[in-house]
DRENPA-3360 file (N, C-alpha, C; in nm, 2 decimals, always signed):
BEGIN
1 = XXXXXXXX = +10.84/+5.76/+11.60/+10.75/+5.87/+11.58/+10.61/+5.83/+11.61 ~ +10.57/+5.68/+11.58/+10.45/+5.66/+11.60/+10.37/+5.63/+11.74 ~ +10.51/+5.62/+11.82/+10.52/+5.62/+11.95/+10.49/+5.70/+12.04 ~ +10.55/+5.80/+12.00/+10.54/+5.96/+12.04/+10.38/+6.02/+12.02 ~ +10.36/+6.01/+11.88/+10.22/+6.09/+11.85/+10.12/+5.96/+12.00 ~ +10.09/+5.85/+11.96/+10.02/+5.74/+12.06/+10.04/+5.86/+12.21 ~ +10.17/+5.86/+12.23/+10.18/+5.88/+12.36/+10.14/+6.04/+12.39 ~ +10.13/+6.15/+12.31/+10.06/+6.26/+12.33/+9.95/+6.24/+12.34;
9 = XXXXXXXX = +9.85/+6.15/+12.26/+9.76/+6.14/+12.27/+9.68/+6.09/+12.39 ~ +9.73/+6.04/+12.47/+9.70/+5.96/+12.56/+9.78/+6.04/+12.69 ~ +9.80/+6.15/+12.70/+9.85/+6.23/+12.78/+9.72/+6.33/+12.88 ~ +9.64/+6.35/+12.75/+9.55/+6.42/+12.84/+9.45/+6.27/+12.89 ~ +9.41/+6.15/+12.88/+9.37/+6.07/+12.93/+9.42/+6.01/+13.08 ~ +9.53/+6.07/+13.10/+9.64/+6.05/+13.26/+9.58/+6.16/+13.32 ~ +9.54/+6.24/+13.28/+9.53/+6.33/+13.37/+9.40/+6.33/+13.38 ~ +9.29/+6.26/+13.32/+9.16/+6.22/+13.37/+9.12/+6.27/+13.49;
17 = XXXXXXXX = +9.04/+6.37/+13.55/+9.00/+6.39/+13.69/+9.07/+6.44/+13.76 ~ +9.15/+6.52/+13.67/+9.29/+6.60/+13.77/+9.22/+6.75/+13.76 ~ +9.15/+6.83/+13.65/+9.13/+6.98/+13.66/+8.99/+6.97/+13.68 ~ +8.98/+7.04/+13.74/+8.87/+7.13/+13.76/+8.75/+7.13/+13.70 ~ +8.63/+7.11/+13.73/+8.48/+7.11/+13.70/+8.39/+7.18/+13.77 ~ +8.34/+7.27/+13.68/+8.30/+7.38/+13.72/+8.13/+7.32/+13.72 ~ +8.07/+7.40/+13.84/+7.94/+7.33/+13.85/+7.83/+7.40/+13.76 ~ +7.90/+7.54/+13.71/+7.80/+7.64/+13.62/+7.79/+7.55/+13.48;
25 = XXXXXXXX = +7.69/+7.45/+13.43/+7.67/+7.41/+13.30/+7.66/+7.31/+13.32 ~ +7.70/+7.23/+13.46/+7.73/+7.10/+13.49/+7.59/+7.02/+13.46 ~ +7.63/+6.92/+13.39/+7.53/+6.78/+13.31/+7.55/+6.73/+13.42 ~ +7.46/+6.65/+13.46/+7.45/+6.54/+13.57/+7.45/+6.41/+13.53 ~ +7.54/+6.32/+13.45/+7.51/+6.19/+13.40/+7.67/+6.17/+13.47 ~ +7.68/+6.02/+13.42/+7.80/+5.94/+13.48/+7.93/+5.98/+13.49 ~ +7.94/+6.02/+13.37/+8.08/+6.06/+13.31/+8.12/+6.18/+13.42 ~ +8.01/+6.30/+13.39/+8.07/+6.42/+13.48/+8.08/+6.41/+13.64;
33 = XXXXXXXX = +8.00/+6.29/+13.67/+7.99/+6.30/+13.83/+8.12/+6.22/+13.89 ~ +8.16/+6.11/+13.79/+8.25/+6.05/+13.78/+8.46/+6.19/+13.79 ~ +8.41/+6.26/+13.69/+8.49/+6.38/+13.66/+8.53/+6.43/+13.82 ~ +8.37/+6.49/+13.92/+8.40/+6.59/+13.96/+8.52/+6.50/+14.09 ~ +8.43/+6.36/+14.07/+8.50/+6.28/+14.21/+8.65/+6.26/+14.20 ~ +8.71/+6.23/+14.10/+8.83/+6.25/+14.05/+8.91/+6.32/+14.05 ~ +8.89/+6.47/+14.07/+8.93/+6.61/+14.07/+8.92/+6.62/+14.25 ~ +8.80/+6.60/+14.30/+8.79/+6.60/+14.44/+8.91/+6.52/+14.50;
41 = XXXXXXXX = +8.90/+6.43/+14.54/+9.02/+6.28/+14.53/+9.17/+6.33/+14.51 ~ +9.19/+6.36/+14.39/+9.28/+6.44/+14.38/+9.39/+6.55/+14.44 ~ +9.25/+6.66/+14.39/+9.29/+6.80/+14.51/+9.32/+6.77/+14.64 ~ +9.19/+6.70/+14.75/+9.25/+6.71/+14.81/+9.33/+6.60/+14.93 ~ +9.35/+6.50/+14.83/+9.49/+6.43/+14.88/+9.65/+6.53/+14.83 ~ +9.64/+6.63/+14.72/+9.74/+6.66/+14.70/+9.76/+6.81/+14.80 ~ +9.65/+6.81/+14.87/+9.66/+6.97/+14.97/+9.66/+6.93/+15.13 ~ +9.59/+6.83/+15.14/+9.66/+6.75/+15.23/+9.80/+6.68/+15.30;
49 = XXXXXXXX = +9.81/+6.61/+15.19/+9.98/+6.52/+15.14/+10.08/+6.69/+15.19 ~ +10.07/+6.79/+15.12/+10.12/+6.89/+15.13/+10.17/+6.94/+15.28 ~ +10.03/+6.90/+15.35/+10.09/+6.92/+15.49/+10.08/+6.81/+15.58 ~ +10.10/+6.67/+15.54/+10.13/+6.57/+15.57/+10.01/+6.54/+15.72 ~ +9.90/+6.57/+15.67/+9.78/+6.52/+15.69/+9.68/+6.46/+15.62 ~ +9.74/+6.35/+15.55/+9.70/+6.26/+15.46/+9.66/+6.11/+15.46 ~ +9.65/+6.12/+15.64/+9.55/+5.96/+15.67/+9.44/+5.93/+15.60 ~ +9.38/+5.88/+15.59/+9.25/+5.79/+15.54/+9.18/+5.87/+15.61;
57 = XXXXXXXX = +9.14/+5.93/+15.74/+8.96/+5.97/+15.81/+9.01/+6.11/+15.76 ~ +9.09/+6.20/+15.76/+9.11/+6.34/+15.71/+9.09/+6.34/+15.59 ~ +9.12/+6.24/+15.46/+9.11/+6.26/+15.31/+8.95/+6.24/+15.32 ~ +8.90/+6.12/+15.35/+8.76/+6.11/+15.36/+8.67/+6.17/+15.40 ~ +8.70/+6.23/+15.49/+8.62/+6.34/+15.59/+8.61/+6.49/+15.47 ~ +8.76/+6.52/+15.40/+8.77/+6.66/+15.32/+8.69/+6.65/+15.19 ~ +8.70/+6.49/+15.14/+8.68/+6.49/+15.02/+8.48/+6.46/+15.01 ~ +8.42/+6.47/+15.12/+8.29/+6.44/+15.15/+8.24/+6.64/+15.18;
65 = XXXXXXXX = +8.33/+6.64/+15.23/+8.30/+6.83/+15.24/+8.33/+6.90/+15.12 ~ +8.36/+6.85/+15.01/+8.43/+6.94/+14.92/+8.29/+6.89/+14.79 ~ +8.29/+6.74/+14.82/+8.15/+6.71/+14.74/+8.04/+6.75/+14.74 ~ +7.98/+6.76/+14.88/+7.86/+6.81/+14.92/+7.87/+6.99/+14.88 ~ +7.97/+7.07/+14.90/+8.01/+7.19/+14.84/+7.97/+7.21/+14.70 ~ +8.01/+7.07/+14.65/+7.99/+7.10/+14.47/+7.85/+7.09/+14.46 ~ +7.79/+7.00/+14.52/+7.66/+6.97/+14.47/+7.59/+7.11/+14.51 ~ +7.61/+7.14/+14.62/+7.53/+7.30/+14.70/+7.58/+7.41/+14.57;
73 = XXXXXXXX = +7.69/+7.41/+14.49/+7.71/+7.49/+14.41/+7.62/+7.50/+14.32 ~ +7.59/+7.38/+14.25/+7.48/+7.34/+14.17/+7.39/+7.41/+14.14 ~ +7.28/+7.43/+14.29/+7.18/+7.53/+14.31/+7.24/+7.71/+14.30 ~ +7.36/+7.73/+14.28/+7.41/+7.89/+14.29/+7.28/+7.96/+14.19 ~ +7.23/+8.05/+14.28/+7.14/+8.14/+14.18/+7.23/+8.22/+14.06 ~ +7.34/+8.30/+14.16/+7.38/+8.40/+14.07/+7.54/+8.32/+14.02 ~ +7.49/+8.31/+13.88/+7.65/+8.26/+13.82/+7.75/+8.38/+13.81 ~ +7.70/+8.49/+13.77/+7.79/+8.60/+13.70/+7.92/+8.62/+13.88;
81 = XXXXXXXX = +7.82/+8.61/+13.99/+7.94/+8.60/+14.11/+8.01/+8.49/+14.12 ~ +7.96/+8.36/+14.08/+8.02/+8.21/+14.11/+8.12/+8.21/+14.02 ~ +8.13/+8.28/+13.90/+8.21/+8.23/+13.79/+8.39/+8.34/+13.85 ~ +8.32/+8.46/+13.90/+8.43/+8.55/+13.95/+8.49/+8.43/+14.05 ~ +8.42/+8.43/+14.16/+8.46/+8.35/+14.24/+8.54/+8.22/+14.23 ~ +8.52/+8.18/+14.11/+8.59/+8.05/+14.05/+8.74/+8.13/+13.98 ~ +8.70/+8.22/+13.90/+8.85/+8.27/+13.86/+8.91/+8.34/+13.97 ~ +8.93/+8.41/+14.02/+8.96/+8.47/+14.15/+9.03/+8.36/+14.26;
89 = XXXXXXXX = +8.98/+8.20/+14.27/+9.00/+8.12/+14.38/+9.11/+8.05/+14.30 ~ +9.09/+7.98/+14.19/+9.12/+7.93/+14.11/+9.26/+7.96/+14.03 ~ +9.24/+8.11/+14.04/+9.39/+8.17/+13.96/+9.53/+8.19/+14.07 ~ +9.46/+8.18/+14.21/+9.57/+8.15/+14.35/+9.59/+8.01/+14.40 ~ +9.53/+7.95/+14.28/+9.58/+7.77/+14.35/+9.46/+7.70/+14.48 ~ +9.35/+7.78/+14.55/+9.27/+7.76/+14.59/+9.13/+7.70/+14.53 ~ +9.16/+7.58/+14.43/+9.02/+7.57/+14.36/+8.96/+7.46/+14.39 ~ +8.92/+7.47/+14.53/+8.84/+7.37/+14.57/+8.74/+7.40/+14.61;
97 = XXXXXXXX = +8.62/+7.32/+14.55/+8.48/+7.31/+14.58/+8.42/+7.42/+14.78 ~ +8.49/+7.40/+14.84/+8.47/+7.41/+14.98/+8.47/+7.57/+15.01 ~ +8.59/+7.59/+14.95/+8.66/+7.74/+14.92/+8.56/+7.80/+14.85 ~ +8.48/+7.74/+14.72/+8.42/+7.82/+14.62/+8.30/+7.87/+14.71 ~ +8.26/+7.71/+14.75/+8.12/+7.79/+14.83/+8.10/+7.86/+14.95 ~ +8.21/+7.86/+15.06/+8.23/+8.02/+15.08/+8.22/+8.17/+15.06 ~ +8.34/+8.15/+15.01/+8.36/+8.28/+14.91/+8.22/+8.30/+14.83 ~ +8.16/+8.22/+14.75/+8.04/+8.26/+14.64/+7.93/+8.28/+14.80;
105 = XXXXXXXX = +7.91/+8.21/+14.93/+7.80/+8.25/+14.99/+7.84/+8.41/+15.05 ~ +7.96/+8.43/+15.05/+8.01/+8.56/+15.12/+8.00/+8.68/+15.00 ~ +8.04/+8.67/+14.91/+8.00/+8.74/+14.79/+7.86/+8.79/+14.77 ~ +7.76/+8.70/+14.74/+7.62/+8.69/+14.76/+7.58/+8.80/+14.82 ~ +7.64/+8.75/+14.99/+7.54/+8.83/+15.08/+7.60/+8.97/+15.07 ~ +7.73/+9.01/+15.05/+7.78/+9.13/+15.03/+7.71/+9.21/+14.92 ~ +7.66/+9.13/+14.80/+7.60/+9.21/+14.66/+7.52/+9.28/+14.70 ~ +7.43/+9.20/+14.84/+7.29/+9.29/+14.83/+7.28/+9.32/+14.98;
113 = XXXXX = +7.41/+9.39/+15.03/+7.43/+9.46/+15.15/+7.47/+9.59/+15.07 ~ +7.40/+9.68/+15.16/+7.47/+9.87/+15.13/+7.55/+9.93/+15.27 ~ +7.61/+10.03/+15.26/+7.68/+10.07/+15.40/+7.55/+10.19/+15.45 ~ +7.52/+10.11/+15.57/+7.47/+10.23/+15.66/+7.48/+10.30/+15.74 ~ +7.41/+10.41/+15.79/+7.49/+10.48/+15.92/+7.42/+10.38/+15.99;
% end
């Protein structure tokens, strides 16, 4: 039994750097930057691996575009779109930094577009 409780406990410590960090609130010290790279790494060797484009200059190359993405998130003026954007990308299995800032720069420009003749 005392095995079992130890080993729950130390369940969510495996999965360290596996979910998601959201750049709205985001602290900038060791631990979190440490987090996002973990999650990045992760993702996308596991969306890669998936279509068996999982060399070394393709993971490097994605996981350098997916970073620079988070950091550009950082600056997002408007959270109330970024946060949609995160649920919305997020709740289809698409939750990667690269995708968000897309979608959140296309959102943006759409808020403060009207239809004209």
């Amino acid at each position: 039994m005392k095995k079992l409780i130890i080993l729950l406990l130390f369940i969510p410590l495996l999965s360290f750097g596996q979910s998601y960090v959201s750049p709205i609130g985001f602290e900038n010290n060791d631990f979190n930057k440490n987090k996002v790279i973990k999650y990045v790494e992760y993702e996308v060797k596991k969306t890669y691996s998936a279509i068996g484009m999982d060399n070394a200059s393709t993971l490097r190359m994605m996981e350098k575009e997916n970073l620079n993405a988070f950091k550009e998130l950082l600056k997002a003026k408007n959270k109330s779109i970024l946060k949609r954007v995160e649920k919305t990308y997020c709740d289809i299995g698409m939750c990667n930094y690269s995708t968000i800032l897309m979608m959140y720069k296309e959102e943006s420009k759409a808020a403060n577009q009207s239809l004209e003749w």
